[in-house]
C-alpha positions in Angstrom: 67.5 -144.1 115.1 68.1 -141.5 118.3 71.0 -143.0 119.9 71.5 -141.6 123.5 74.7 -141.2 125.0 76.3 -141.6 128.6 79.3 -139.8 129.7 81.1 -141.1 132.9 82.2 -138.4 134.9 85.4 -139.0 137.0 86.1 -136.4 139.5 89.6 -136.1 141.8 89.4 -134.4 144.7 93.2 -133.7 146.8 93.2 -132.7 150.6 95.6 -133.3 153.4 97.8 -134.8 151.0 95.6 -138.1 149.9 94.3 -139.2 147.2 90.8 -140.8 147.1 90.3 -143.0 144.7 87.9 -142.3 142.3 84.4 -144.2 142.2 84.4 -147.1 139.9 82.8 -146.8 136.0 79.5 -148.0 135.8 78.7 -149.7 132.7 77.1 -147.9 130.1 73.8 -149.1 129.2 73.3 -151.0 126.0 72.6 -148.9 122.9 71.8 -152.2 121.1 68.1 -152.1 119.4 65.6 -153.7 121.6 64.1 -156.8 119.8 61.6 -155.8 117.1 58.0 -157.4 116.8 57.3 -159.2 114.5 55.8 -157.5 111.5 52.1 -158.0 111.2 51.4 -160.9 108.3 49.9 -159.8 105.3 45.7 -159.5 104.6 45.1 -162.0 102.0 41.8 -162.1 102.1 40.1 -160.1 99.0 39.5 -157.0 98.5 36.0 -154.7 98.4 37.6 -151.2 97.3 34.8 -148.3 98.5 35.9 -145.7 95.9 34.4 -142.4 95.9 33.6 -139.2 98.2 32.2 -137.7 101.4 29.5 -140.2 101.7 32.1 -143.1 101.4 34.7 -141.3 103.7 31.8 -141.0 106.2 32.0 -137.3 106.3 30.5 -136.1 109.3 30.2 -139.6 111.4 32.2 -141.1 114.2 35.2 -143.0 113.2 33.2 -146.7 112.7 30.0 -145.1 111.5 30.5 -144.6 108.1 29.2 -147.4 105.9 32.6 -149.4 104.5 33.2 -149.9 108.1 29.4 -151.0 108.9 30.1 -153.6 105.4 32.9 -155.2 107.3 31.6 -155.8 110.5 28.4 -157.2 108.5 30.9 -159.3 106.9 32.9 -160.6 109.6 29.4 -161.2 111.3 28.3 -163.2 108.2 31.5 -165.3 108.1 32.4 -164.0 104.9 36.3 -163.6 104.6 36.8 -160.1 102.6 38.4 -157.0 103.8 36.5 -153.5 103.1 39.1 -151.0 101.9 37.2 -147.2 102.6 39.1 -144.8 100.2 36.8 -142.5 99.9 37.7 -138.6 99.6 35.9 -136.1 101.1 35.2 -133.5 98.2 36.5 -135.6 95.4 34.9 -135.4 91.5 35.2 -137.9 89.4 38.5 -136.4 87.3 40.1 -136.5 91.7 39.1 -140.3 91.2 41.0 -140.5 88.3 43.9 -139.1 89.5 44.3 -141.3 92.7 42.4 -144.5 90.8 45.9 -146.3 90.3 46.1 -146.4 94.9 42.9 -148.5 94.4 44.1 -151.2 91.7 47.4 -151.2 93.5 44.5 -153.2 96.2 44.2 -156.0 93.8 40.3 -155.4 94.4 37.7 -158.5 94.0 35.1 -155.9 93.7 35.1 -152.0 93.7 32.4 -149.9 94.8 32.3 -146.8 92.9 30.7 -144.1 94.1 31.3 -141.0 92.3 29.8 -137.9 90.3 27.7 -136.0 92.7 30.1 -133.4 93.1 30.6 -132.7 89.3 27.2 -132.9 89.1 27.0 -130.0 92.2 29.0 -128.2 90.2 27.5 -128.1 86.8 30.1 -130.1 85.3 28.9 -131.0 82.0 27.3 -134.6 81.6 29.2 -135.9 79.2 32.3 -135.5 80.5 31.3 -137.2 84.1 30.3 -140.4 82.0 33.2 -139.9 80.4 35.7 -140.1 83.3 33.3 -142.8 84.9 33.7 -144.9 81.9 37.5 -144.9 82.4 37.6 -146.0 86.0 35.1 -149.0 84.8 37.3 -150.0 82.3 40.3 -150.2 84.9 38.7 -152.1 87.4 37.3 -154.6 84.8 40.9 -154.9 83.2 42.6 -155.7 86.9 39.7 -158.4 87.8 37.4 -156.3 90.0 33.6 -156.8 89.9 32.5 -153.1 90.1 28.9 -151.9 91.4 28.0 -148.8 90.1 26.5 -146.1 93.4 24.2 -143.9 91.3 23.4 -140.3 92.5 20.6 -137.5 91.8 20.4 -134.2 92.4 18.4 -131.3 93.8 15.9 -129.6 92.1 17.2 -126.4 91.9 20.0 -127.8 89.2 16.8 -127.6 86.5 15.4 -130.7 84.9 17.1 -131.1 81.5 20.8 -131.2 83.6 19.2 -134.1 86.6 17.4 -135.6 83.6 20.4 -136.3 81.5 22.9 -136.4 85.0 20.3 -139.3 86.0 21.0 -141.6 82.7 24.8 -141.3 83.4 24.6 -144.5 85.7 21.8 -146.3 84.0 24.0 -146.1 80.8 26.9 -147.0 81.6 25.7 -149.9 83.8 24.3 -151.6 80.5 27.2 -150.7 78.5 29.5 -152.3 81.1 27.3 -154.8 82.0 27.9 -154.1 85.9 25.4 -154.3 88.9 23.7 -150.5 89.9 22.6 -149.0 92.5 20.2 -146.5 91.6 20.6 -144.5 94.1 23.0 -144.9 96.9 20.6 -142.6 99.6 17.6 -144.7 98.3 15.0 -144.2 101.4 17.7 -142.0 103.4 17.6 -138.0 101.5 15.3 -136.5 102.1 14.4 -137.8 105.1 15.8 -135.6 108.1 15.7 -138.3 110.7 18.6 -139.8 108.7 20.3 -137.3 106.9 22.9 -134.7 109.0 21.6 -130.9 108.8 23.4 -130.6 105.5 20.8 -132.3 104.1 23.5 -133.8 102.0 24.8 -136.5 104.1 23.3 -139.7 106.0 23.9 -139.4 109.7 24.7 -142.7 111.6 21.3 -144.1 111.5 21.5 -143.1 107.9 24.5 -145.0 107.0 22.8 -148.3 108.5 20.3 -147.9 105.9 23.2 -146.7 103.3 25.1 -150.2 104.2 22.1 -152.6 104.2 21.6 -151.6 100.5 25.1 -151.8 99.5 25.0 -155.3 101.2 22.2 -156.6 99.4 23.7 -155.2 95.8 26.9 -157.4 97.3 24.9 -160.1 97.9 24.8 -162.3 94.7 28.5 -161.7 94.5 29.7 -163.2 97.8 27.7 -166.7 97.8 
């Protein structure tokens, strides 16, 4: 804590013999701590962990825009007592999620979104080792309780068939190996459409992440009843 302090100055002045008296100390002001507020109390409601890149961190929206905030208000608005934790990372591949995955189950999530892979999948990473990493996050959230639902991705054409075609069964596989809910595809009916995607091309724009949340919501659905 800055602590300020106050000096009295106490001057003499002589002339024609006198003396005048010198003006009285004022009390210093108080250097005590000003009463704290009182600390916020604790969210106990449970947790939806949004796990996974740009399109979770709502790269390129308005702070409010991106779709874990757009899940919460549709929450609230529902009456449905959960709070929506966005940690998505701008950029992130599925070994970044591993690295940072033990933040999330520190959340004590009910159900985790995971959204992750297109950016190994941008950059070529081979297939085997996405699922691979993917499979590991699974496997934590199912050991600390969560529910997970599975956001799958695809890729553009230009990557060449055989990579998309076996970058495509990463999600279906491991969502019957795990048993978990998938979404297909997280942009269902949003890429590709440029009335909802930003210039990119890469990324839903607001309108886009209305669409983005509405399917998330319904994949949630049969979990919150």
């Amino acid at each position: 804590m800055r602590r300020t302090w106050f000096f009295a100055v106490v001057t003499f002045a002589c002339g024609c013999g006198s003396r005048e008296e010198a003006p009285a100390p004022q009390p210093a002001a108080s250097t005590a701590p000003a009463p704290s507020s009182p600390a916020p109390a604790a969210d106990t409601r449970p947790a939806i962990v949004c796990f996974g890149n740009s399109i979770t961190a709502g790269f390129g929206l308005e702070p409010g825009e991106g779709f874990p905030e757009l899940l919460q208000k549709d929450l609230d608005r529902r009456g449905l007592t959960y709070q929506v934790v966005n940690m998505g990372v701008s950029g992130d591949t599925t070994q970044d999620g591993l690295s940072r995955l033990s933040l999330a189950l520190d959340e004590k999530p009910a159900i985790a979104i995971l959204e992750l892979g297109a950016n190994d999948g941008l950059r070529g990473v081979p297939a085997d080792i996405i699922q691979a990493n993917l499979s590991r996050m699974i496997e934590a959230f199912q050991s600390a309780g969560a529910r997970v639902i599975l956001a799958g991705m695809t890729l553009p054409p230009n990557y060449g068939r055989q990579y998309i075609a076996r970058f495509d069964t990463i999600y279906r596989e491991l969502a019957a190996k795990y048993r978990i809910t998938l979404i297909p595809f997280l942009l269902e009916g949003v890429g590709g459409h440029s009335d909802l995607m930003q210039k990119d091309g890469l990324h839903p724009n607001a309108a886009g992440a209305r669409r983005v949340e509405a399917l998330v919501m319904r994949s949630l659905d049969g979990f919150l009843r």
